[in-house]
C-alpha positions as CSV (number, residue, x, y, z in Angstrom):
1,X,-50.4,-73.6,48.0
2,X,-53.8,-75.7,48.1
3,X,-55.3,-72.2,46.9
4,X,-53.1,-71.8,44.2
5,X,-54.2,-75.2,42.8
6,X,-57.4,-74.9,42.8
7,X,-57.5,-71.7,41.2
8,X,-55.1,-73.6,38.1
9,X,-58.1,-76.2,38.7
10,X,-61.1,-74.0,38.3
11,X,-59.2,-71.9,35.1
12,X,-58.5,-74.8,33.4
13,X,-62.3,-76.5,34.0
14,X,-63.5,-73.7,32.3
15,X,-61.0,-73.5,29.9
16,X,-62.4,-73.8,25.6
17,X,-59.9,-74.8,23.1
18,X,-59.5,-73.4,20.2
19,X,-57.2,-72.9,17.6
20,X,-54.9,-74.3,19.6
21,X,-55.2,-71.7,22.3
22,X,-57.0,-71.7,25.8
23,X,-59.9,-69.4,25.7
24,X,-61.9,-69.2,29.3
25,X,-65.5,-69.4,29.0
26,X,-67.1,-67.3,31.4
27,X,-70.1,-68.9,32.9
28,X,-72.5,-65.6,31.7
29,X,-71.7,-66.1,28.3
30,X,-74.6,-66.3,26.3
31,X,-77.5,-66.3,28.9
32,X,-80.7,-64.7,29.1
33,X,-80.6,-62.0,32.4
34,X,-83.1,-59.7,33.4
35,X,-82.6,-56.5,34.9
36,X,-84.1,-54.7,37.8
37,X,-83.7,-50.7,38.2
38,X,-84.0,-46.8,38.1
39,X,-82.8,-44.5,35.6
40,X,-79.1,-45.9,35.7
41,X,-80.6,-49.2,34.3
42,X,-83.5,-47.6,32.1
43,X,-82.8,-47.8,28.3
44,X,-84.6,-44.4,27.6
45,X,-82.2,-42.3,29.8
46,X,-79.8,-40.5,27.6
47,X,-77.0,-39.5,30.0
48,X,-75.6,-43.2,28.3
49,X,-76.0,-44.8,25.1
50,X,-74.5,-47.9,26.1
51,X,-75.7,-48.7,29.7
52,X,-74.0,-51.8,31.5
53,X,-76.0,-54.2,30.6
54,X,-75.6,-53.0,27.0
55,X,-71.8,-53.8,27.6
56,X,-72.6,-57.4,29.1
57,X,-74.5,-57.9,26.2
58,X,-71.7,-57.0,23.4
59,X,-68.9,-58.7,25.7
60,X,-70.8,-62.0,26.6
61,X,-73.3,-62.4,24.3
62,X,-76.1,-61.8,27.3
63,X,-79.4,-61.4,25.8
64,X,-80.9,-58.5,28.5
65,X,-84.4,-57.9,29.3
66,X,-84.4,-54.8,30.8
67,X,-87.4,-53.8,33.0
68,X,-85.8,-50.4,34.7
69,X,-88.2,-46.8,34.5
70,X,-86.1,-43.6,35.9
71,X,-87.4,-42.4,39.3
72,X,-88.1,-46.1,40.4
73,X,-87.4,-47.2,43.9
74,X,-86.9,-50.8,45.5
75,X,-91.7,-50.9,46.1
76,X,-91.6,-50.9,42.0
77,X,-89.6,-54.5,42.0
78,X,-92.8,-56.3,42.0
79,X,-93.9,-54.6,39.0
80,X,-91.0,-55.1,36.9
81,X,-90.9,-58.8,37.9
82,X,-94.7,-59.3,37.3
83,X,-94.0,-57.9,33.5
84,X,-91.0,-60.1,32.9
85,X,-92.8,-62.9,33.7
86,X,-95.9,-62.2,31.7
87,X,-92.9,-61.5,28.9
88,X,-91.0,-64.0,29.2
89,X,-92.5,-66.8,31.9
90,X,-89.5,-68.7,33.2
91,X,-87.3,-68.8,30.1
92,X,-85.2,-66.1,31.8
93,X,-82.0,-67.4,33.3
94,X,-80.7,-64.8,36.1
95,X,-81.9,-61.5,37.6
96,X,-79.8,-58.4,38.4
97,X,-81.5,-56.1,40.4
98,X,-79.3,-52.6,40.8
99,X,-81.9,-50.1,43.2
100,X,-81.5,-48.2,45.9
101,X,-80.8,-44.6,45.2
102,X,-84.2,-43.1,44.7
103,X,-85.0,-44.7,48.2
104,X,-82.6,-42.6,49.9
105,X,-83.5,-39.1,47.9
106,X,-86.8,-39.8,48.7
107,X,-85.9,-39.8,52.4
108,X,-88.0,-43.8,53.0
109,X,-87.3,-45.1,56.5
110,X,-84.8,-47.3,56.9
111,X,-86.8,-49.6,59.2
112,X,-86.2,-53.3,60.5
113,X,-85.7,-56.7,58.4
114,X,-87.8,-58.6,61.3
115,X,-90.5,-58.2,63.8
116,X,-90.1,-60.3,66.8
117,X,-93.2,-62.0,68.2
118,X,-93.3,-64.2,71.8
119,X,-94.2,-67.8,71.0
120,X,-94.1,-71.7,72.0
121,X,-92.5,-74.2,70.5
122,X,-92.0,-77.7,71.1
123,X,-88.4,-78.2,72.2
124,X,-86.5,-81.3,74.2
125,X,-83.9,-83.9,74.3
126,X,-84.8,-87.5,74.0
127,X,-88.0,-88.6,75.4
128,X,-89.1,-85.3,77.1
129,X,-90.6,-82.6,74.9
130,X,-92.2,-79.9,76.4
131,X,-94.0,-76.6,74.7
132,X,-91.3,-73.9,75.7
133,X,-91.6,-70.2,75.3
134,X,-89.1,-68.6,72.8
135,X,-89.0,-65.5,70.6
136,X,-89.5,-65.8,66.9
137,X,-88.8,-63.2,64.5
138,X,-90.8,-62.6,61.0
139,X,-89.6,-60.8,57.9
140,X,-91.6,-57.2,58.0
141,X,-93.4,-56.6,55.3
142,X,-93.5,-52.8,55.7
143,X,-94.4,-51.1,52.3
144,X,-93.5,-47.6,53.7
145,X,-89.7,-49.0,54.8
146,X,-86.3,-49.4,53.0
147,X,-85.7,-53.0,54.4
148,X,-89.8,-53.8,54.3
149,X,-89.7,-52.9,50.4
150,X,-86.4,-55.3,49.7
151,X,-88.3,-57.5,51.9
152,X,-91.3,-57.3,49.8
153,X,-89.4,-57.9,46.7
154,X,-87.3,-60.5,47.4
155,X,-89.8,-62.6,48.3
156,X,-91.7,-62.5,45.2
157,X,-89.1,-63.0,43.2
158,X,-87.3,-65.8,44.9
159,X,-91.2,-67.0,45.0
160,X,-91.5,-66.8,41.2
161,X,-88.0,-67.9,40.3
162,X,-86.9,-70.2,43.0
163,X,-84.5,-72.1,40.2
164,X,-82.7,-68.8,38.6
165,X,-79.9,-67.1,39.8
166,X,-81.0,-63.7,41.5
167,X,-78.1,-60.8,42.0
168,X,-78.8,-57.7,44.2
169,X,-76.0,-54.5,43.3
170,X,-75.7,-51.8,45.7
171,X,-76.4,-48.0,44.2
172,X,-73.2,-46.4,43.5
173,X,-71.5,-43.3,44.8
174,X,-73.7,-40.2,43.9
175,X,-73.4,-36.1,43.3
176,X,-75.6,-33.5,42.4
177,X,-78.0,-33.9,39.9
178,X,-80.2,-30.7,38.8
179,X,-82.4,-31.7,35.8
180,X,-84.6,-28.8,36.5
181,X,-86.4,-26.2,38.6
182,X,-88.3,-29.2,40.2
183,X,-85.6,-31.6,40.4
184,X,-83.0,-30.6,42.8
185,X,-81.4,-33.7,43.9
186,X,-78.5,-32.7,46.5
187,X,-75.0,-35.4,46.9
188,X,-74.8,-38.0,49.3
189,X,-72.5,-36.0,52.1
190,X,-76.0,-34.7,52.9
191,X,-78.6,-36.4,55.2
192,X,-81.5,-36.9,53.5
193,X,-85.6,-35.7,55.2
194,X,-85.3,-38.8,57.5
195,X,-81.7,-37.9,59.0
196,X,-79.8,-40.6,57.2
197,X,-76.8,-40.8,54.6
198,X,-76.8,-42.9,51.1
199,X,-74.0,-45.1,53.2
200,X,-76.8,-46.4,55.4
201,X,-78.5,-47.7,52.1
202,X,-75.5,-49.1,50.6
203,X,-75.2,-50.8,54.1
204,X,-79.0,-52.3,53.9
205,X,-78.3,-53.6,50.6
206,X,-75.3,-55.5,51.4
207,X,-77.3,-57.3,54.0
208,X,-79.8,-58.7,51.7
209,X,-76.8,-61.4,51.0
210,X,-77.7,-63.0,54.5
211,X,-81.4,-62.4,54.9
212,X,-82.3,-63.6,51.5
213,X,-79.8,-66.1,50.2
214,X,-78.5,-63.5,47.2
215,X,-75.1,-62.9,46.2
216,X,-75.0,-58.6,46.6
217,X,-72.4,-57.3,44.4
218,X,-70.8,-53.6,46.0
219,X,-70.7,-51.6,42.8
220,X,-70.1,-49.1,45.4
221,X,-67.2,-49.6,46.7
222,X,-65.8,-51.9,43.4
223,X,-66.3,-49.9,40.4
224,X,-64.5,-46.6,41.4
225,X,-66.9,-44.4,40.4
226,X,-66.7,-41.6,42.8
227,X,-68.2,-38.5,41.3
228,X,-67.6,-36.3,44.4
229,X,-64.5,-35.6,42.8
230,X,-64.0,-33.3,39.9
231,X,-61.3,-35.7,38.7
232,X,-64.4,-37.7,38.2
233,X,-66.3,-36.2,36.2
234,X,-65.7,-37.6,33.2
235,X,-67.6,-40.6,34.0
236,X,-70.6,-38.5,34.1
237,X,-73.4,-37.3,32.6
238,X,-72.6,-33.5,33.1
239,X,-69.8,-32.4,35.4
240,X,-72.0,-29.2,36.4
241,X,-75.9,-30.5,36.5
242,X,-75.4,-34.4,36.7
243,X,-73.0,-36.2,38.7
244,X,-75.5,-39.0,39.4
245,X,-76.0,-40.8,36.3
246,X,-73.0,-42.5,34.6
247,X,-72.4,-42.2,31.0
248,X,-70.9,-44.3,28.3
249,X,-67.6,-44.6,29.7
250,X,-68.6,-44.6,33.6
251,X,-71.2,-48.0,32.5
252,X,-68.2,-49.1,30.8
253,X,-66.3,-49.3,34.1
254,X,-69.0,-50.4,36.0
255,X,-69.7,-53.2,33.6
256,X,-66.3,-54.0,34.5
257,X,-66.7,-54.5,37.5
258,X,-69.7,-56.5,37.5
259,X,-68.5,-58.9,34.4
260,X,-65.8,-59.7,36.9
261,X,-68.3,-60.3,40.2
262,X,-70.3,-62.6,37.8
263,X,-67.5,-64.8,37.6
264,X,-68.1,-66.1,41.4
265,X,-71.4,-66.4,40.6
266,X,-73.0,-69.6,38.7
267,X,-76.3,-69.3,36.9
268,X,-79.0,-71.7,37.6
């Protein structure tokens, strides 16, 4: 019952009036929001004229700065957040970041989110402190890992924009993808060169909520894309050659998805 009122609570809080109706205002609506990413996010890939962020934009008035470049993987973060804030400085109000899946074709490590080193600390009750030995654990910083890179990332960004929201997404559900002779990308039932499944990525990503203080949103298991069905192809690029990248309609249902998650989620 207390739940039930303070959902009425919340809906009317952010309730508008207007000609005599209750319009709810979401709390995106008109912001400026940068976004992180591969190909899925990247304004020149054609599998999708309207990418999800394109949708944001016509549904909530978001004015996007998009910073994704095909092929990208979670060690070009850095990059993209260095040019938006030569762009743009601090003007920005939120950051989606949406990476992951050319981490896991490439076959990158998994790796740790901490090393552990053996230390002293000083440590009592009352009047008697003593220097006791403990173990004390450090984010790794390993370039050449999956958890290293996010690692690597996330603390530049929450460095550079400690007062704006920041919003990791989890790479979706992926197929084959053959753009060419060279480009052979196999579907995520298969291991990839270092023995591990896209599953074990998704995982990693949803643990950045609790290392780093981010709200992770599972496009993954939320937006129902799941191209490993035929039945899904339609949300695709090309049911034959490209099951990997969505197209107009399949960012249409992930934007979906994510204008909903963004509800729970305030901007700073």
């Amino acid at each position: 019952m207390k739940q039930k009122i303070y959902l009425l609570v919340l809906l009317m809080a952010l309730a508008v009036p207007a000609m005599g109706q209750m319009i709810l205002q979401h709390p995106w609506q008109g912001k400026k929001v940068a976004y992180f990413g591969d190909s899925i996010t990247d304004p020149r890939n054609k599998a999708a004229k309207n990418k999800y962020w394109a949708w944001l934009q016509q549904w909530l008035q978001i004015t996007p700065y998009v910073y994704g470049v095909s092929g990208r993987q979670w060690n070009d973060i850095p990059r993209q957040a260095d040019l938006l804030m030569e762009q743009h400085r601090d003007t920005v109000d939120a950051i989606v970041i949406f990476m992951g899946t050319n981490d896991y074709n490439n076959g990158v490590p998994l790796g740790k989110w901490y090393e552990e080193k053996d230390e002293e600390v000083m440590y009592g009750h009352g009047q008697v402190k003593k220097m006791t030995p403990r173990k004390r654990q450090y984010l790794c910083m390993d370039k050449d890992t999956y958890r290293g890179r996010i690692n690597i990332a996330m603390d530049k960004v929450k460095r550079m924009y400690p007062t704006k929201q920041i919003v990791v997404m989890t790479p979706i559900h992926r197929q084959n993808f053959h753009a060419n002779e060279k480009n052979w990308q196999c579907s995520e039932d298969y291991t990839n060169s270092c023995g591990e499944y896209l599953q074990a990525y998704v995982d990693a990503t949803k643990e950045v909520s609790n290392i780093w203080a981010v709200p992770v949103i599972d496009l993954n298991a939320l937006c129902g894309l799941y191209p490993m069905l035929d039945e899904y192809a339609q949300y695709f690029n090309n049911a034959e050659t490209d099951r990997l990248h969505p197209n107009d309609k399949g960012h249409e249902r992930m934007a979906k998805t994510i204008m909903q998650q963004l509800i729970a989620i305030p901007v700073f």
